[in-house]
ZAKEGU-800903 format. One record per residue: residue number from 0; x, y, z of N, C-alpha, C in turn. Coordinates in pm, whole numbers, plus 50000, padded with zeros to 5 digits. Layout:
BEGIN
{NUM {X Y Z} {X Y Z} {X Y Z}};
...
This chain:
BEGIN
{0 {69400 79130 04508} {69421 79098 04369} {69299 79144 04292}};
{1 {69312 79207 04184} {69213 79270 04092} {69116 79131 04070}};
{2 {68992 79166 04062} {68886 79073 03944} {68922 79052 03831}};
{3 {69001 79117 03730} {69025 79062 03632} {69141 78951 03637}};
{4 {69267 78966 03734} {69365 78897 03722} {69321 78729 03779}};
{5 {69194 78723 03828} {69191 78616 03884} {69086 78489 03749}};
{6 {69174 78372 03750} {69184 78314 03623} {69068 78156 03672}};
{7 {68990 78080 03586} {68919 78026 03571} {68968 77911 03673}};
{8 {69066 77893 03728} {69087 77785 03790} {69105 77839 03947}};
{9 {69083 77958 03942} {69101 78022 04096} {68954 78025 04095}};
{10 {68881 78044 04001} {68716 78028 04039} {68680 77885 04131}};
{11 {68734 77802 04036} {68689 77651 04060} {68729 77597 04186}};
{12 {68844 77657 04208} {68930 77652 04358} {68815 77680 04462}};
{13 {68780 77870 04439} {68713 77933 04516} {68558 77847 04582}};
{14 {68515 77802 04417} {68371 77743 04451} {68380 77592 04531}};
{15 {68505 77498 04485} {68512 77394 04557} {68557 77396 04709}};
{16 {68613 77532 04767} {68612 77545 04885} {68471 77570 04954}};
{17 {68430 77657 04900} {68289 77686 04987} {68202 77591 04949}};
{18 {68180 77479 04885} {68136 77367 04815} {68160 77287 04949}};
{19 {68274 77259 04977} {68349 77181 05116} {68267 77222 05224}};
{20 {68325 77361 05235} {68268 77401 05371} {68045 77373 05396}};
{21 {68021 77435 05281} {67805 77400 05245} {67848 77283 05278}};
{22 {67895 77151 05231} {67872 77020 05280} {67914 76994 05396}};
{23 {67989 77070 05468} {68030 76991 05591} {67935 77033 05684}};
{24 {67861 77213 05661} {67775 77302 05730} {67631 77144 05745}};
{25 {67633 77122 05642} {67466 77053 05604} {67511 76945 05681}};
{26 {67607 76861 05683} {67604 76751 05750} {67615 76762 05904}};
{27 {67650 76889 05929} {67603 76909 06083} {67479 76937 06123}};
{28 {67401 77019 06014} {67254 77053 06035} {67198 77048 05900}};
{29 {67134 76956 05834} {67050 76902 05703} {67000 77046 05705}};
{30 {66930 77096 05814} {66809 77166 05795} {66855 77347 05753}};
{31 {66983 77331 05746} {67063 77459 05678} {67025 77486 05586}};
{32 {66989 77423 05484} {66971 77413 05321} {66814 77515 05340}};
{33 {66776 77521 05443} {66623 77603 05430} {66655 77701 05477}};
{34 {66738 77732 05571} {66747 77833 05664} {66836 77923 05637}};
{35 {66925 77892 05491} {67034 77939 05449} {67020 77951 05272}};
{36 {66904 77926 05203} {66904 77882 05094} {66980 78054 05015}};
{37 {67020 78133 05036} {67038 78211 04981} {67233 78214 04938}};
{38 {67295 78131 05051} {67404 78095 05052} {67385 77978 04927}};
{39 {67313 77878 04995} {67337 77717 04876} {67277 77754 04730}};
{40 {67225 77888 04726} {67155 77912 04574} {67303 77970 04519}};
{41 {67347 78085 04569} {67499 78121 04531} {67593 78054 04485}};
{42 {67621 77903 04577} {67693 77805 04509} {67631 77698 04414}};
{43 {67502 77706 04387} {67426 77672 04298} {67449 77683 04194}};
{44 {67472 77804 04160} {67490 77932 04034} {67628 77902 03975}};
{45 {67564 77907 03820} {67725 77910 03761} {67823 78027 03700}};
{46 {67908 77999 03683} {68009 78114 03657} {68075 78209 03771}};
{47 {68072 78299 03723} {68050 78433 03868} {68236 78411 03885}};
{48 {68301 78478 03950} {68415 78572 03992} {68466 78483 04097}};
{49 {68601 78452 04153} {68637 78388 04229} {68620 78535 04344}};
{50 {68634 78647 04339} {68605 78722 04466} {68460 78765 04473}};
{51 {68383 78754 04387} {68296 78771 04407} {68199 78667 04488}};
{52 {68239 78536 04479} {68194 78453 04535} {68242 78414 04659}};
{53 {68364 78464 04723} {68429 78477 04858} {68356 78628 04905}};
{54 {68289 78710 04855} {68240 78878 04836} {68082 78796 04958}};
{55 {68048 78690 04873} {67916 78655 04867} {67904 78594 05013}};
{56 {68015 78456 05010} {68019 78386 05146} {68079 78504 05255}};
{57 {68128 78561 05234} {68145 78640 05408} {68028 78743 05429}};
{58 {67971 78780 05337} {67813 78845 05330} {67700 78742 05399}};
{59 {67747 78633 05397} {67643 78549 05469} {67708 78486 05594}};
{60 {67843 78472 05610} {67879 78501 05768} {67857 78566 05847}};
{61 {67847 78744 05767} {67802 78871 05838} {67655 78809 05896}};
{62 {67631 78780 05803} {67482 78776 05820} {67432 78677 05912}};
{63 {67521 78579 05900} {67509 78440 06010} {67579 78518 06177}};
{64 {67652 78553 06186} {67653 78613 06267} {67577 78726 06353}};
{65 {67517 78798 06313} {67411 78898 06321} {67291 78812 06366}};
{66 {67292 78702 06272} {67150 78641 06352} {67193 78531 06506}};
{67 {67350 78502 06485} {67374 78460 06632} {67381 78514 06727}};
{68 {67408 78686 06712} {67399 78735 06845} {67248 78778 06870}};
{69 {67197 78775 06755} {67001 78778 06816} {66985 78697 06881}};
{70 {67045 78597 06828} {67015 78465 06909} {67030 78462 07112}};
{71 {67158 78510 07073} {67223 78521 07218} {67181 78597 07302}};
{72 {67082 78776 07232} {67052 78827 07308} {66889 78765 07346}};
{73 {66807 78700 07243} {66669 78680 07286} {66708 78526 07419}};
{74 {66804 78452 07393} {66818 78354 07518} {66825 78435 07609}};
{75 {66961 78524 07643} {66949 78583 07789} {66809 78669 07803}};
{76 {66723 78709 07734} {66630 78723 07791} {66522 78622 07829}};
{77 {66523 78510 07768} {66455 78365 07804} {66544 78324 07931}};
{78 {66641 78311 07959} {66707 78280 08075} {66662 78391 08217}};
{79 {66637 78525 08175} {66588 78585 08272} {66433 78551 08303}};
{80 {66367 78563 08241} {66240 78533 08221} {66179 78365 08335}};
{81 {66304 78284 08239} {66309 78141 08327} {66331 78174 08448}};
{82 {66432 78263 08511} {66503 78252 08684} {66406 78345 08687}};
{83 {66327 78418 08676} {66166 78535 08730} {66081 78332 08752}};
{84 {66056 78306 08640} {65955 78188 08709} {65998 78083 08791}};
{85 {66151 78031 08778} {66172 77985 08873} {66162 78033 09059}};
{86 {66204 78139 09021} {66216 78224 09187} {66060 78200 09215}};
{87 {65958 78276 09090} {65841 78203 09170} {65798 78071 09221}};
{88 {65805 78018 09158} {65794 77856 09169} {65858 77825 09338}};
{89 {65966 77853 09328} {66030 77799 09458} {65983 77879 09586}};
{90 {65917 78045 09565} {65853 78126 09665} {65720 78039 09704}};
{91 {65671 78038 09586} {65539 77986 09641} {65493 77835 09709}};
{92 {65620 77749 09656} {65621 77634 09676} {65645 77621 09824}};
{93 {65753 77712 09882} {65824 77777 10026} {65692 77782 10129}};
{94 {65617 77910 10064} {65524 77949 10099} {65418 77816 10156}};
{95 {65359 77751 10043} {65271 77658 10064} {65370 77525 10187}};
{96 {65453 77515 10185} {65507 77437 10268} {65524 77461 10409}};
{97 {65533 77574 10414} {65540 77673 10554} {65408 77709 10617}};
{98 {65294 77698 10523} {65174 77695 10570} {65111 77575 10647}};
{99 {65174 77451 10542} {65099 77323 10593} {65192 77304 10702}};
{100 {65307 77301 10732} {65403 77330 10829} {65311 77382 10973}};
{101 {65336 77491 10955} {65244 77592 11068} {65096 77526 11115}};
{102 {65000 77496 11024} {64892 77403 11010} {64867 77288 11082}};
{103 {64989 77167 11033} {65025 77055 11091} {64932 76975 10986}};
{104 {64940 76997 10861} {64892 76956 10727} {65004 76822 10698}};
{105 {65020 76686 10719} {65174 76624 10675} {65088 76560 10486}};
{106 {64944 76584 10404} {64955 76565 10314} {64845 76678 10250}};
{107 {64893 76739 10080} {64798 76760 10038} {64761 76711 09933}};
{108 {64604 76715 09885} {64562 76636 09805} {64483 76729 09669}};
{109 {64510 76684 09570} {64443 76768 09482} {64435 76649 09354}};
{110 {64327 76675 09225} {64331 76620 09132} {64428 76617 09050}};
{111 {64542 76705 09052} {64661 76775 08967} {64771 76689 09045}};
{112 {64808 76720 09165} {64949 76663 09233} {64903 76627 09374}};
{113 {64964 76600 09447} {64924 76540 09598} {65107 76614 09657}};
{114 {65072 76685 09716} {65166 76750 09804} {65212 76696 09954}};
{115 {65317 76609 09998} {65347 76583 10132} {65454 76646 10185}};
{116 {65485 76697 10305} {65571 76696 10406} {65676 76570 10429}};
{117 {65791 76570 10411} {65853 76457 10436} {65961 76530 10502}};
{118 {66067 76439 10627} {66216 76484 10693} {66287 76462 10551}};
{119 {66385 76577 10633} {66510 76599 10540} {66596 76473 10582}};
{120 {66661 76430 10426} {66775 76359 10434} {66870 76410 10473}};
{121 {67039 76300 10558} {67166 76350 10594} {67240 76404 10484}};
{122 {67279 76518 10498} {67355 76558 10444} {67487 76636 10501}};
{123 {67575 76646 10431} {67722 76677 10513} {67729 76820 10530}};
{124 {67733 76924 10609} {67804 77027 10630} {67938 77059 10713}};
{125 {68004 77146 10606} {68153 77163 10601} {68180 77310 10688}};
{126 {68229 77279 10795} {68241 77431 10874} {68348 77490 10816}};
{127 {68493 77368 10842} {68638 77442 10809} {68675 77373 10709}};
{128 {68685 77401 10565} {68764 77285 10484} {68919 77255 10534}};
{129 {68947 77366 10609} {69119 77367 10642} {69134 77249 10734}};
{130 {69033 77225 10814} {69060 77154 10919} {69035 77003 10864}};
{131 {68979 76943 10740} {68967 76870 10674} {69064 76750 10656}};
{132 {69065 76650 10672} {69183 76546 10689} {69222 76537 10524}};
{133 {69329 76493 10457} {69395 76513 10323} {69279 76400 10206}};
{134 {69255 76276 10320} {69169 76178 10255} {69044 76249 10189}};
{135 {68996 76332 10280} {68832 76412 10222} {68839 76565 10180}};
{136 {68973 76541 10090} {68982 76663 10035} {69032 76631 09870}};
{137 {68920 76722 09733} {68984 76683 09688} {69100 76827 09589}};
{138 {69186 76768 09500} {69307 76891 09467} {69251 76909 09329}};
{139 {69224 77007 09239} {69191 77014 09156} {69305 77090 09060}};
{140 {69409 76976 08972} {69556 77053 08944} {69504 77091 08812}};
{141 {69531 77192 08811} {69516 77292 08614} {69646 77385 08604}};
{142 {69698 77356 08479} {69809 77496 08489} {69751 77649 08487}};
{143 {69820 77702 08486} {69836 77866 08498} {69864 77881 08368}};
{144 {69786 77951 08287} {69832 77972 08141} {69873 78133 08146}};
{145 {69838 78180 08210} {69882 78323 08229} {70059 78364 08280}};
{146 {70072 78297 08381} {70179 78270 08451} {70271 78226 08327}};
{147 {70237 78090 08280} {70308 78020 08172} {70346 78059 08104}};
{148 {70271 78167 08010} {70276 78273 07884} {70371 78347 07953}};
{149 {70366 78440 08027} {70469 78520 08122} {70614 78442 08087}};
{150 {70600 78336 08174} {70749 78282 08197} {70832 78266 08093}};
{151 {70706 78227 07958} {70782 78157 07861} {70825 78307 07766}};
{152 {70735 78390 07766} {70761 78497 07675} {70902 78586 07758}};
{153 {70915 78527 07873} {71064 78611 07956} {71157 78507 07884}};
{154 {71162 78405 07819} {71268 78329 07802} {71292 78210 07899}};
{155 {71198 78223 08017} {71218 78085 08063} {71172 77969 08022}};
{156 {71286 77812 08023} {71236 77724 07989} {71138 77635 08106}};
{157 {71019 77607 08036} {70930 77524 08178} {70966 77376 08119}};
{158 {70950 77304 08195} {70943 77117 08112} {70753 77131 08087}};
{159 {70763 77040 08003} {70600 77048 07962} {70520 77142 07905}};
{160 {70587 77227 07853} {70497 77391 07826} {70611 77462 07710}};
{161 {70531 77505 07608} {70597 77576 07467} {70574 77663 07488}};
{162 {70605 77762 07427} {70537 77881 07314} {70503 77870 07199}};
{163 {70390 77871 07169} {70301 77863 07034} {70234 77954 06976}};
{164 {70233 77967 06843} {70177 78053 06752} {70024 77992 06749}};
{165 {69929 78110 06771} {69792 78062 06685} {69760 78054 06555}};
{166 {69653 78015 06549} {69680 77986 06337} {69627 78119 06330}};
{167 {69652 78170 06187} {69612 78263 06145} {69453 78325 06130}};
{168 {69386 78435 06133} {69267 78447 06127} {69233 78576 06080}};
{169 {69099 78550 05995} {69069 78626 05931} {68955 78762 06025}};
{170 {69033 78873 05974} {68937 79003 06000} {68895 79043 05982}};
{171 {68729 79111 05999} {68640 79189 05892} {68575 79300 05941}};
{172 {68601 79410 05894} {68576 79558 05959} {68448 79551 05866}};
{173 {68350 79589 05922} {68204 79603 05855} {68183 79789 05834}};
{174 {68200 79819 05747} {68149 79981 05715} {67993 79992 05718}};
């Protein structure tokens, strides 16, 4: 729909939606209002275009998005980083245990931590689950949504299971 055809009450519409949505954003995280002030200054502002102000909020989705997948990519590199120091941690810890081991060290002592040797607790190992009596087994039932979709999109009826529409959703090709 053109900018001009759109009339003073499709503004008010426009701004009290994204009005909704800023308040519901803030009441999940107060601390939005800093981290986002370029969005809450927009709906700040008066007048302005009912598309121009839907122009504005998906410009800062783009933008909210863009900084979530930074996000996502600097974790998996904090997650690698973490399993590099964990692996050390547990080498060296190996290491030092296998020494006092070999040694016949059963404590060590330091101003920081005090390191002992202790037996392992019982714990269960499972050779055959097959061979497993029904009591010490347990069934973990989930449907098949793949299967389901199949059956139902052939026209079969299942008891317990529809075919459903997803809600509608919006698409945005970025040039």
């Amino acid at each position: 729909m053109p900018s001009e055809a759109v009339t003073t009450h499709d503004v008010s519409r426009a701004r009290f939606l994204l009005e909704q949505v800023a308040a519901g954003l803030l009441d999940q995280d107060p601390q939005l209002r800093d981290d986002d002030a370029l969005f809450f200054d927009m709906l700040d502002g008066e007048g302005g275009d009912a598309l121009d102000l839907l122009r504005a909020a998906l410009r800062a989705s783009l933008e909210a998005d863009a900084q979530a997948h930074a996000c996502k990519f600097r974790a998996a590199q904090l997650a690698e980083r973490q399993r590099r120091h964990e692996n050390r941690a547990g080498a060296l810890a190996a290491a030092v245990h296998q020494a006092m081991r070999d040694l016949g060290i059963p404590r060590l002592r330091d101003p920081e931590f005090t390191a002992s040797r202790r037996e392992g607790g019982e714990r269960v190992e499972v050779a055959d689950p097959d061979l497993l009596p029904p009591a010490f087994v347990r069934t973990k039932r989930e449907p098949d949504k793949a299967a389901l979709l199949a059956a139902l999109k052939a026209g079969d009826a299942i008891p317990g299971a529809v075919l459903a529409r997803g809600d509608e959703t919006l698409t945005v090709k970025v040039k």
